[in-house]
N, C-alpha and C positions, 0 to 999 in steps of 0.2 A: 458511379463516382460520387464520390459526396462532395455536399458544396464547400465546407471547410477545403478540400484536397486540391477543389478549383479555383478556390480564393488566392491559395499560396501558388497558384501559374501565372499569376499577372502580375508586375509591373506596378502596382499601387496599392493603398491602405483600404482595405476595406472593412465595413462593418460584418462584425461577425452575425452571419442567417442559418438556426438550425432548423427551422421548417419555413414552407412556402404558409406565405399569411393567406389563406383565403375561407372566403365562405361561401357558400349558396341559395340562393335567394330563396329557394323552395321549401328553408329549410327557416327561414325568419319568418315569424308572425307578421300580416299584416294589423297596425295599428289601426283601428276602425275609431274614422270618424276624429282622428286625433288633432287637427286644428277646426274642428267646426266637421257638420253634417257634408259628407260623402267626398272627407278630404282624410285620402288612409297613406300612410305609410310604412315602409321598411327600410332600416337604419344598415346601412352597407358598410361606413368607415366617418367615423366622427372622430376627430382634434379637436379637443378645444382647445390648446398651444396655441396652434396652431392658426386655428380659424378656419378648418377646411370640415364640411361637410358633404357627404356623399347618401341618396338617399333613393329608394325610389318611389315616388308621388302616384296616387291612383286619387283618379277626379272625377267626379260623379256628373253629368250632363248638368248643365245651369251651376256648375259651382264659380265662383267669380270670388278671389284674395284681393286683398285692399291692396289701394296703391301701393308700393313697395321700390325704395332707393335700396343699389349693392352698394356696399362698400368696398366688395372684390368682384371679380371675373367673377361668370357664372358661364356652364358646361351643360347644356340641356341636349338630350336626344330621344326624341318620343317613340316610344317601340308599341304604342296601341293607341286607336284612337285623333282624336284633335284637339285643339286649341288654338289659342289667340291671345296675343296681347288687345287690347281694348284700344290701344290708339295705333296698331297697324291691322286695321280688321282685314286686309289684302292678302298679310300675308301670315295664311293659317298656318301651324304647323302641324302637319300629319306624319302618320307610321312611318318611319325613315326618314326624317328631319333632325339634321345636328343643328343646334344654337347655339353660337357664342355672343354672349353679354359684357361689355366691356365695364366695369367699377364704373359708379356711379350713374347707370343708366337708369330711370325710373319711368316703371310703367305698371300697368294691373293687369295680370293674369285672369282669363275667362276660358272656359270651356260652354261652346255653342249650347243652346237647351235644343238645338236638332242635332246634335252627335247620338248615335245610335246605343252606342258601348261607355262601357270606362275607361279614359283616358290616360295610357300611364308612361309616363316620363323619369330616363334615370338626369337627374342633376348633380352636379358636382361644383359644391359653391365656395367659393373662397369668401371669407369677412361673415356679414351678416344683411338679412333684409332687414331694413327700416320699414317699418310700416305706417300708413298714415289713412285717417279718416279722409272722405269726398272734399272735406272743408279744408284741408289739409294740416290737420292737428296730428300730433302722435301718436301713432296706436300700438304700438309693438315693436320688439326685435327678437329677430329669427335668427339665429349663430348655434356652431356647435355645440356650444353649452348648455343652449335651449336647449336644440335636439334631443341631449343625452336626457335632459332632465323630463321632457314630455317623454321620452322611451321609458323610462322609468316608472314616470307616473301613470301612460299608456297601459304599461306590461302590469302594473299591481293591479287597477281598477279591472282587465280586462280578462284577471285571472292566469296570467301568461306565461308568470314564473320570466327569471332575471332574459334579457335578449343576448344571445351573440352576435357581436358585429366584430369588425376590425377598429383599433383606435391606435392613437399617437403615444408618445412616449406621457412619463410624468415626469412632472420638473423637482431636482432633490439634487443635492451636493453631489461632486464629483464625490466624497470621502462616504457617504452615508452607506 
């Protein structure tokens, strides 16, 4: 059955879907090294519209990200490895740890230097990190837009040819 012939069995307006959006992870280059030394990623579904980023994070033992305010929820679930926030050192998260992050919580991401392996985490972040120096100056913002634009500049510098991910629509008149 096609999905157009399932659409028209229900009861309401739906958007029209001619294939299933998906990708596989195996199939994305990991970006090495792409915000600093033994902090890699692969770019699953970025909006910038939107504000929604989805990514998965690989962390090298002792990598430690500056302090960092959301501006939306944040969706963490670690599938390898450990880490820690720095100000609840109690409570680690390990392989089968889901996190929700509620907007505006601010804290620094660390991975132990006695973690064994590399640590990897899918996140699914709405807004953007704020980043900020120890002294608490500005350092950065992390949002889909970055994303896209470190994928890019990742993917040229690292020889990798263009990435596939999943992305949001783009904004353009209804008429165009």
């Amino acid at each position: 059955m096609t999905a157009e012939l399932t659409a028209n069995k229900v009861p309401v307006v739906s958007l029209p879907q001619t294939e299933l959006l998906t990708v596989h992870v195996n199939e994305i280059p990991v970006l090495k090294d792409s915000l600093g030394p033994g902090i890699d990623f692969q770019p699953l579904f970025l909006d910038p519209e939107v504000g929604v980023w989805v990514i998965i994070g690989t962390f090298a033992p002792g990598v430690e990200l500056p302090i960092h305010l959301h501006t939306g929820p944040v969706h963490g679930y670690t599938l390898k490895g450990e880490w820690i926030y720095k100000e609840y050192p109690d409570q680690p998260q390990t392989a089968g740890s889901y996190l929700y992050e509620p907007a505006s919580s601010v804290h620094t991401f660390a991975v132990p230097e006695t973690t064994t392996e590399p640590t990897v985490v899918l996140f699914i972040v709405y807004g953007a990190n704020v980043g900020f120096t120890d002294e608490g100056q500005f350092h950065s913002v992390l949002d889909a837009v970055t994303v896209q634009k470190l994928t890019e500049d990742c993917a040229r510098a690292q020889g990798l040819g263009a990435i596939r991910y999943l992305t949001g629509g783009t904004a353009k008149f209804s008429d165009a």
